[in-house]
DOTI-189731 format. One record per residue: x, y, z of N, C-alpha, C in turn; residue number from 1. Coordinates in nm, 2 decimals, decimal comma, m for minus. Example, Ala and Ser with C-alpha at 12.3 -4.5 7.8 and 13.67 -1.06 7.14 Angstrom:
DOTI-189731
{n.px = 1,32	n.py = m0,57	n.pz = 0,78	ca.px = 1,23	ca.py = m0,45	ca.pz = 0,78	c.px = 1,32	c.py = m0,33	c.pz = 0,78	k = 1}
{n.px = 1,28	n.py = m0,22	n.pz = 0,71	ca.px = 1,37	ca.py = m0,11	ca.pz = 0,71	c.px = 1,29	c.py = 0,00	c.pz = 0,79	k = 2}
This chain:
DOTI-189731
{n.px = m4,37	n.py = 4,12	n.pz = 7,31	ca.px = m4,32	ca.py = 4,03	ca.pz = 7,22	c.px = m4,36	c.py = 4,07	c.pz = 7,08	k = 1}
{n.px = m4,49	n.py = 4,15	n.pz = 7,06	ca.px = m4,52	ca.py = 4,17	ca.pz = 6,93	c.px = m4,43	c.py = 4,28	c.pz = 6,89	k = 2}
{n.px = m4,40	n.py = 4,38	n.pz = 6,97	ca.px = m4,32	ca.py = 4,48	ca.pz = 6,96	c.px = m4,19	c.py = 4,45	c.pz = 6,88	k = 3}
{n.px = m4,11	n.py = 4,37	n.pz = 6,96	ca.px = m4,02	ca.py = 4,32	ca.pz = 6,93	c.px = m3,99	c.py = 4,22	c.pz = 6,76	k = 4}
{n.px = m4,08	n.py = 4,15	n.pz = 6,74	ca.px = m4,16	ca.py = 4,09	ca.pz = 6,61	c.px = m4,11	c.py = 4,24	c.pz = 6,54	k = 5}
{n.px = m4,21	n.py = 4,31	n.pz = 6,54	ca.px = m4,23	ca.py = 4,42	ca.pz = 6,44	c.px = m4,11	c.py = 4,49	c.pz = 6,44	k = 6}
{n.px = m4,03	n.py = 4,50	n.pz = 6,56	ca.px = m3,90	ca.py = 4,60	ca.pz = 6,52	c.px = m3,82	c.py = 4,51	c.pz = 6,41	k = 7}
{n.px = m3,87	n.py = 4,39	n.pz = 6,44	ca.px = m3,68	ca.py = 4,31	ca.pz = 6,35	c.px = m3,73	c.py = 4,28	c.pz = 6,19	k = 8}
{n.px = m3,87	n.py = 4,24	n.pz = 6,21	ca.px = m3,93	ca.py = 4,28	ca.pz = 6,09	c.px = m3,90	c.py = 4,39	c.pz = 6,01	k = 9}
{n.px = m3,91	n.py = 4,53	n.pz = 6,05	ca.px = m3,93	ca.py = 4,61	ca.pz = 5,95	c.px = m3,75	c.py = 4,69	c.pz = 5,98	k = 10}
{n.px = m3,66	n.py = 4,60	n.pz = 6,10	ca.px = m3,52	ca.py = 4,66	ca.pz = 6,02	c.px = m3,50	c.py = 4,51	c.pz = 5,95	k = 11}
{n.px = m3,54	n.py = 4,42	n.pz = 5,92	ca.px = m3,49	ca.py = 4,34	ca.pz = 5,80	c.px = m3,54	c.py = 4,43	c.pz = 5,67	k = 12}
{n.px = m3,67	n.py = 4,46	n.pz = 5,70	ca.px = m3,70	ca.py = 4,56	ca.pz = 5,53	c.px = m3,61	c.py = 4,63	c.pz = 5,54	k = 13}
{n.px = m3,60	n.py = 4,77	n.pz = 5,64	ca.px = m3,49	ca.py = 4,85	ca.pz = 5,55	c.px = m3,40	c.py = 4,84	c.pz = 5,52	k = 14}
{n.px = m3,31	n.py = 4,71	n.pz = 5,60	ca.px = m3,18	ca.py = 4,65	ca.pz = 5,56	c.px = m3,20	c.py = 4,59	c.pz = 5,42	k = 15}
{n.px = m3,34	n.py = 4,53	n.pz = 5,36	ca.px = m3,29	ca.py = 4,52	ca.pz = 5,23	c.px = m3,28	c.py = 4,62	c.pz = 5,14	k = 16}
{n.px = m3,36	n.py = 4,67	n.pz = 5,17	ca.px = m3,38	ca.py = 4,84	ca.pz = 5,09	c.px = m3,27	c.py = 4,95	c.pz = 5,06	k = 17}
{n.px = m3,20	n.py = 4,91	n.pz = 5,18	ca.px = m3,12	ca.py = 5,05	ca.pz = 5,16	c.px = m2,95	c.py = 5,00	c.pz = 5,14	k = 18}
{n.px = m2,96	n.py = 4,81	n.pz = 5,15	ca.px = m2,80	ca.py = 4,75	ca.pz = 5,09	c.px = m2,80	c.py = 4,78	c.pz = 4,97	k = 19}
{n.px = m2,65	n.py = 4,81	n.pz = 4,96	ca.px = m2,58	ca.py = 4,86	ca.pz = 4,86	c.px = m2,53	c.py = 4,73	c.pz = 4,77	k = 20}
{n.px = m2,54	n.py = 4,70	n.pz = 4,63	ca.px = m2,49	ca.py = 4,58	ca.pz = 4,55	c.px = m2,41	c.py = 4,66	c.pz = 4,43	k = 21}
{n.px = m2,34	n.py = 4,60	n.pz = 4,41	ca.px = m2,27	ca.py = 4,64	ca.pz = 4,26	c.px = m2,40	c.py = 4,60	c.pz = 4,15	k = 22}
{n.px = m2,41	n.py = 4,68	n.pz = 4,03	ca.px = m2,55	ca.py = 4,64	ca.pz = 3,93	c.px = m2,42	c.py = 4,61	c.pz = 3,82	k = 23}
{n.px = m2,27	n.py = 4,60	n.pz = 3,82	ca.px = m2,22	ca.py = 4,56	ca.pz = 3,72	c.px = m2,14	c.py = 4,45	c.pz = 3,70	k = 24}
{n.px = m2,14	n.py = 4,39	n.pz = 3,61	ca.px = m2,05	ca.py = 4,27	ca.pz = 3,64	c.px = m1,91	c.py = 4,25	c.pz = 3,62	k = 25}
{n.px = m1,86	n.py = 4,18	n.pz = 3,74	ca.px = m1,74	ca.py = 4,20	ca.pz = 3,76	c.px = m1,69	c.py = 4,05	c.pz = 3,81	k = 26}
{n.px = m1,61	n.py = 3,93	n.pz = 3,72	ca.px = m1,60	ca.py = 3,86	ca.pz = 3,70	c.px = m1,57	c.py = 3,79	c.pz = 3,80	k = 27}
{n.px = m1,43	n.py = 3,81	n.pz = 3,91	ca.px = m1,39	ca.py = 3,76	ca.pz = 3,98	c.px = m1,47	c.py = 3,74	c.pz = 4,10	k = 28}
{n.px = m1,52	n.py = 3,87	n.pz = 4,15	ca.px = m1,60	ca.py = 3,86	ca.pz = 4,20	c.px = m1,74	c.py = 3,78	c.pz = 4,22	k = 29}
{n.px = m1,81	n.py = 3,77	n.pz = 4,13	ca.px = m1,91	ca.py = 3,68	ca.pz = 4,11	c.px = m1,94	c.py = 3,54	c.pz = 4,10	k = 30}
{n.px = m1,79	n.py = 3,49	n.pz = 4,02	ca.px = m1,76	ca.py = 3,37	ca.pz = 4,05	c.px = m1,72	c.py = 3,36	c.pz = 4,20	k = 31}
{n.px = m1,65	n.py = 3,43	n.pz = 4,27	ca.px = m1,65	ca.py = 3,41	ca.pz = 4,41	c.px = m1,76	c.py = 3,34	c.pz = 4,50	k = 32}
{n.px = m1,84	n.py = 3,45	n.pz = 4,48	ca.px = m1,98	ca.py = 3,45	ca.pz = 4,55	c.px = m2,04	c.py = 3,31	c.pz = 4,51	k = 33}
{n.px = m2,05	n.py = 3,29	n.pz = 4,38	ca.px = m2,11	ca.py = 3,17	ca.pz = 4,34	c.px = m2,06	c.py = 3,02	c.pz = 4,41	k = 34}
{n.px = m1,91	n.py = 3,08	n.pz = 4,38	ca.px = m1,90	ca.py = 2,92	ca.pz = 4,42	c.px = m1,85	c.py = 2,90	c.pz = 4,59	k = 35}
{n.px = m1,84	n.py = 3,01	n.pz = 4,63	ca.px = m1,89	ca.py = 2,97	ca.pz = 4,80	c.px = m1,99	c.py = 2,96	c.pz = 4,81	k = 36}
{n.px = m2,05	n.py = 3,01	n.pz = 4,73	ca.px = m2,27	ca.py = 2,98	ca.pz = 4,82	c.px = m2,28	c.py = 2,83	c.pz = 4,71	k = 37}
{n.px = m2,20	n.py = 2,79	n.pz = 4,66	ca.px = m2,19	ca.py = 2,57	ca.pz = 4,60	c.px = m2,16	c.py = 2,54	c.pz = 4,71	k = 38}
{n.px = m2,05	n.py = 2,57	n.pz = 4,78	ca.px = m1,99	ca.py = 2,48	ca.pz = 4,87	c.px = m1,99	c.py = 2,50	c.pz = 4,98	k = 39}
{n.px = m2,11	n.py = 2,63	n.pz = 5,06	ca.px = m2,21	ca.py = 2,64	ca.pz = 5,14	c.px = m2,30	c.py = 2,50	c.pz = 5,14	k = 40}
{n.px = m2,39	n.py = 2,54	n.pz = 4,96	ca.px = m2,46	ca.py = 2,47	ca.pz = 4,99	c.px = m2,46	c.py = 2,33	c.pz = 5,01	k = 41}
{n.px = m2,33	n.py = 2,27	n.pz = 4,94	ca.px = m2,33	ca.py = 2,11	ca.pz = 4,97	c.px = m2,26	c.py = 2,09	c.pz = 5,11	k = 42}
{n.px = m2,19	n.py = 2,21	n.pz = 5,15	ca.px = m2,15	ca.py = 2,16	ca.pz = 5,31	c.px = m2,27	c.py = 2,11	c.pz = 5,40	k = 43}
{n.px = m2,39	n.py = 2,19	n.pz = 5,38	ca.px = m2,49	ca.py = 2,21	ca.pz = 5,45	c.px = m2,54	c.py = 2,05	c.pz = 5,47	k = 44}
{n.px = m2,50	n.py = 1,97	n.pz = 5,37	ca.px = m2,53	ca.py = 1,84	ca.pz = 5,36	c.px = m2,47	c.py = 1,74	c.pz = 5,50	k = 45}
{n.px = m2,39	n.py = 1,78	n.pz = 5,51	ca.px = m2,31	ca.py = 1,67	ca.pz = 5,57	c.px = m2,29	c.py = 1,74	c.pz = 5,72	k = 46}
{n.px = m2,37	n.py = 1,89	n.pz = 5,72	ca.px = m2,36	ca.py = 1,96	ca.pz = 5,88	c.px = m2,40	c.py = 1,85	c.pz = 6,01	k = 47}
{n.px = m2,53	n.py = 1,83	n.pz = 5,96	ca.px = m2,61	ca.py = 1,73	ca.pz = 6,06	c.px = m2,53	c.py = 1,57	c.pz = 6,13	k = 48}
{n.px = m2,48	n.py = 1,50	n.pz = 6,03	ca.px = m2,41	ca.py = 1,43	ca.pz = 6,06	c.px = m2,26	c.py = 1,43	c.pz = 6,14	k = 49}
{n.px = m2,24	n.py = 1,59	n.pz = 6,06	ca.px = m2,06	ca.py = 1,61	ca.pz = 6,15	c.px = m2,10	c.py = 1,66	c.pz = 6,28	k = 50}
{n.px = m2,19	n.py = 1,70	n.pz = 6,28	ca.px = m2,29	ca.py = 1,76	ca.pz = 6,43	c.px = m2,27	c.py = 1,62	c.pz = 6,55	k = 51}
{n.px = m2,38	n.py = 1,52	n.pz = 6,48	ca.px = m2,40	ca.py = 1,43	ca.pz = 6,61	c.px = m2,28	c.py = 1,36	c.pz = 6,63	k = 52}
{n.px = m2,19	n.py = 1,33	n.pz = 6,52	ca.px = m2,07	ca.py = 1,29	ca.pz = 6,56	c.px = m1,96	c.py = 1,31	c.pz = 6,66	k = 53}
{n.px = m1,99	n.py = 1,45	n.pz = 6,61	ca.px = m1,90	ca.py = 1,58	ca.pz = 6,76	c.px = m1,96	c.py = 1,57	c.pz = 6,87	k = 54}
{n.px = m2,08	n.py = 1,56	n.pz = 6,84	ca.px = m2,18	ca.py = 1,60	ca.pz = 6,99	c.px = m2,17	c.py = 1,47	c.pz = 7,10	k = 55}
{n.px = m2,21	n.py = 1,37	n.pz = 7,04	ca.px = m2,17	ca.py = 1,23	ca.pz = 7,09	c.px = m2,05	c.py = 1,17	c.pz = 7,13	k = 56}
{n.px = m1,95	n.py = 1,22	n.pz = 7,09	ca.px = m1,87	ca.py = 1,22	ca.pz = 7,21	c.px = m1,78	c.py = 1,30	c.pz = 7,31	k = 57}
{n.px = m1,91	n.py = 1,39	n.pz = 7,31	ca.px = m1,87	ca.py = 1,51	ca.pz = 7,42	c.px = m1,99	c.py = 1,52	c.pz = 7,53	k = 58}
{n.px = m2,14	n.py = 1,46	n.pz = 7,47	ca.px = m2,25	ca.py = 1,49	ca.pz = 7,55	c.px = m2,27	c.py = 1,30	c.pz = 7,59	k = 59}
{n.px = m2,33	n.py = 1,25	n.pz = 7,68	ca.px = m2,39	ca.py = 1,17	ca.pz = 7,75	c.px = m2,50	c.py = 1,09	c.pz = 7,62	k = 60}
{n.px = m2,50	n.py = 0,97	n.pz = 7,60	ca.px = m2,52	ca.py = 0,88	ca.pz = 7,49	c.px = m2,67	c.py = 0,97	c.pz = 7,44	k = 61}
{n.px = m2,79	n.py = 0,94	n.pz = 7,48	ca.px = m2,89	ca.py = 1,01	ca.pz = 7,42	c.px = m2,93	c.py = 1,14	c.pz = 7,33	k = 62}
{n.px = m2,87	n.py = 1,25	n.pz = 7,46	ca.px = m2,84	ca.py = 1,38	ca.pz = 7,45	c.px = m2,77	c.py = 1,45	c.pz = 7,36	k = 63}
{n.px = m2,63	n.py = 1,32	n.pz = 7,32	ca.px = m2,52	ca.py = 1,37	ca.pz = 7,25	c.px = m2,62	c.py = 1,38	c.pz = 7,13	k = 64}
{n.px = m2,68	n.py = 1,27	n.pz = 7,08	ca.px = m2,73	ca.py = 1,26	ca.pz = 6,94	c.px = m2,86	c.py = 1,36	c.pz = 6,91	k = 65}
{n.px = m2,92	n.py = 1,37	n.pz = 7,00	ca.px = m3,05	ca.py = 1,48	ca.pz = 6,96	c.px = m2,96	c.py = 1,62	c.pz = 6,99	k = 66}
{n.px = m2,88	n.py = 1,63	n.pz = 7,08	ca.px = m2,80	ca.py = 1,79	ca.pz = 7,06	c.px = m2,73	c.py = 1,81	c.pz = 6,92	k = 67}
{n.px = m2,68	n.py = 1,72	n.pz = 6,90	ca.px = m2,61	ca.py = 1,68	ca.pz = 6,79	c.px = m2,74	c.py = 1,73	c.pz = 6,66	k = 68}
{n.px = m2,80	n.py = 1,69	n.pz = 6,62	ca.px = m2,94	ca.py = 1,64	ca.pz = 6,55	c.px = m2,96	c.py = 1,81	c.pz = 6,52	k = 69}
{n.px = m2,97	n.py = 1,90	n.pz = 6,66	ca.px = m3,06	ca.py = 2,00	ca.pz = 6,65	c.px = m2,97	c.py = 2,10	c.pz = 6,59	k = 70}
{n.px = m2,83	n.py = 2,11	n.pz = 6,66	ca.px = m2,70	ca.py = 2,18	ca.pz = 6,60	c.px = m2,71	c.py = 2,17	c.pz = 6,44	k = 71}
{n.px = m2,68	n.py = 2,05	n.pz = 6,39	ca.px = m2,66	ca.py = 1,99	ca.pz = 6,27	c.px = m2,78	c.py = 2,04	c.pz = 6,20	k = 72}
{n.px = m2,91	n.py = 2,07	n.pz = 6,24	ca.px = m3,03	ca.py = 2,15	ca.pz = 6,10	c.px = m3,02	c.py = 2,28	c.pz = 6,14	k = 73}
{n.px = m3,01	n.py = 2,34	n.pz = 6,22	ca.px = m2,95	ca.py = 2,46	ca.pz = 6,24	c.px = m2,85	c.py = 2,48	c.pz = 6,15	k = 74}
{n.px = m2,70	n.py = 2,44	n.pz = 6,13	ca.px = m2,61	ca.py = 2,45	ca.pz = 6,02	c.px = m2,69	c.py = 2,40	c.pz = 5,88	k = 75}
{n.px = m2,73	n.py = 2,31	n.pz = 5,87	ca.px = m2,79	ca.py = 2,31	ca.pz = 5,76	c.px = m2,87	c.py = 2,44	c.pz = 5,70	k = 76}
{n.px = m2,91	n.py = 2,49	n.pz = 5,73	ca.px = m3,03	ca.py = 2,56	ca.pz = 5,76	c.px = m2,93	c.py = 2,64	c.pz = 5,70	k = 77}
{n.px = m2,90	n.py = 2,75	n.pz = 5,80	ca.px = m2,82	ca.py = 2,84	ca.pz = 5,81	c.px = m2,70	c.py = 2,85	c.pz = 5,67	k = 78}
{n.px = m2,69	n.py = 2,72	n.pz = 5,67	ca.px = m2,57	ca.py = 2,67	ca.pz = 5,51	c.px = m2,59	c.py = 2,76	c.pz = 5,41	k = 79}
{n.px = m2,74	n.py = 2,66	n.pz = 5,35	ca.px = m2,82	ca.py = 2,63	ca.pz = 5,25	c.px = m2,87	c.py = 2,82	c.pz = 5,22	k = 80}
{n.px = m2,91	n.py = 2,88	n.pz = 5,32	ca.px = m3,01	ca.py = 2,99	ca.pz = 5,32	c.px = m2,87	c.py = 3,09	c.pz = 5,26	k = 81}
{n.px = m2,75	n.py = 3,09	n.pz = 5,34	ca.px = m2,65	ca.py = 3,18	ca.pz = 5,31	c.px = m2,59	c.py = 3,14	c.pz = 5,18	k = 82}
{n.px = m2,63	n.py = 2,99	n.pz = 5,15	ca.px = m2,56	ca.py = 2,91	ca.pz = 5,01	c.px = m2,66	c.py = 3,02	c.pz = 4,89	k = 83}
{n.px = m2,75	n.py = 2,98	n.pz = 4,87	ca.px = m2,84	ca.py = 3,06	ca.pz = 4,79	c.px = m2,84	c.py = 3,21	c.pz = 4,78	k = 84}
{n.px = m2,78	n.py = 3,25	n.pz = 4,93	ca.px = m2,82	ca.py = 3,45	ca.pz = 4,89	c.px = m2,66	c.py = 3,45	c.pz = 4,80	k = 85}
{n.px = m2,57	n.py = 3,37	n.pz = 4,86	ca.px = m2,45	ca.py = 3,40	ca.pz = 4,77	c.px = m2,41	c.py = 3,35	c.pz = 4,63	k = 86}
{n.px = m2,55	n.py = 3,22	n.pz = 4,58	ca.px = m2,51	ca.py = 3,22	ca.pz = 4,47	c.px = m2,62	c.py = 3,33	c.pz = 4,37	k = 87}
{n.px = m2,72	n.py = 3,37	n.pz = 4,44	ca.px = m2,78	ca.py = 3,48	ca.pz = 4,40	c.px = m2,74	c.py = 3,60	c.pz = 4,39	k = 88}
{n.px = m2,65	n.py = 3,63	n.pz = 4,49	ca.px = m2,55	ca.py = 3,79	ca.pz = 4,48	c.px = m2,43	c.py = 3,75	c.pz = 4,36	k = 89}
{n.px = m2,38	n.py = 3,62	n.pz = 4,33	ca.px = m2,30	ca.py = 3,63	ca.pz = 4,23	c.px = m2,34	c.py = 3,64	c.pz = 4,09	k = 90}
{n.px = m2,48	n.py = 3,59	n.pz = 4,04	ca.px = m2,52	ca.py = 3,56	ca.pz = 3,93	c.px = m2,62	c.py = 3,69	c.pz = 3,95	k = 91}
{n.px = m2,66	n.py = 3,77	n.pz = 4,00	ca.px = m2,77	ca.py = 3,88	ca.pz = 4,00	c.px = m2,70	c.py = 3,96	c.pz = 3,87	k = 92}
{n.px = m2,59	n.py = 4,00	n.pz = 3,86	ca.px = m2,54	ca.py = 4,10	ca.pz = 3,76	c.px = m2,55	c.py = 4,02	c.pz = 3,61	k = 93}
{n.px = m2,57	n.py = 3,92	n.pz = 3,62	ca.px = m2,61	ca.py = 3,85	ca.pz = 3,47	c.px = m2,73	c.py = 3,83	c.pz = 3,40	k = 94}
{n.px = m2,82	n.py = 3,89	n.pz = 3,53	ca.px = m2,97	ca.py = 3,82	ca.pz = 3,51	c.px = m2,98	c.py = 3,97	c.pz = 3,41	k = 95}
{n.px = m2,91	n.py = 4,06	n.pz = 3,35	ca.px = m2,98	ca.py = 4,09	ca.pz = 3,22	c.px = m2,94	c.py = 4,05	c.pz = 3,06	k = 96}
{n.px = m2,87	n.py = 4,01	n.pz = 3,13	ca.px = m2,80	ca.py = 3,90	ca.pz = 2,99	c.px = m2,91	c.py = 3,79	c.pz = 2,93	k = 97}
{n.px = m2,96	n.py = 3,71	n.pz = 3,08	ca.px = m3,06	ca.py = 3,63	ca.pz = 3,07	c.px = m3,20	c.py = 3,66	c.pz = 2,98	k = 98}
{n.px = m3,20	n.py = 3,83	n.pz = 2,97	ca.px = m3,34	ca.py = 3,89	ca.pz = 2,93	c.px = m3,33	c.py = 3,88	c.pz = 2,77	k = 99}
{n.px = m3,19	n.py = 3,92	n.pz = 2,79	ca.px = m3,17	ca.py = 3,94	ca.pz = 2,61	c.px = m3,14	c.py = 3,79	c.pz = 2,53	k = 100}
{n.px = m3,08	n.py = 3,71	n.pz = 2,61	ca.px = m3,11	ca.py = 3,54	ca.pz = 2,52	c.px = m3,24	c.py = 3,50	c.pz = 2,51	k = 101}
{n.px = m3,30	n.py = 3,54	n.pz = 2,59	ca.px = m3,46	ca.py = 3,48	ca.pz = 2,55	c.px = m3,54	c.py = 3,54	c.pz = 2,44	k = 102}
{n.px = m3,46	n.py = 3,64	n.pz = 2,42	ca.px = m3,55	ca.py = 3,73	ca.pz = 2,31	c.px = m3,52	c.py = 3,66	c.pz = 2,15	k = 103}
């Protein structure tokens, strides 16, 4: 199990290390990124609830709602974490812009 640990560990490193990003800014594109990872992230809001809704009435009264429950922070989760790398991959090519207003 530790093995395993350590292999996905260190291919998440070199998967960040060795993706490829544009370093220039390219408008359409970035607004893209940005405002799917907005409306990731407020989807992520309402996952949990559209979750036990579905789940309950497909699963058996209890079950429906805690399957429901666990599905739904899973998508949240999932939303939120993908919401942020893509409003961070859209706005990354401005963060030198950011350097030079502060000056």
């Amino acid at each position: 199990m530790k093995i395993l640990k350590t292999f996905l560990v260190l291919l998440l490193v070199l998967g960040i290390l060795f993706a490829s990003f544009p370093v220039y800014a390219q408008l359409g594109e970035d607004v893209a990124y940005a405002s799917r990872g907005a409306g990731k992230i407020l989807g992520g809001v309402f996952a949990i609830p559209k979750a036990m809704l579905q789940d309950s009435g497909r699963v058996m009264f209890p079950f429906g709602l805690v399957t429901g429950a666990i599905r739904g922070t899973v998508q949240t989760v999932t939303g939120v974490v993908g919401g942020v790398v893509d409003v961070a991959r859209g706005g990354a090519p401005y963060a030198k812009y950011a350097a030079l207003a502060a000056l």
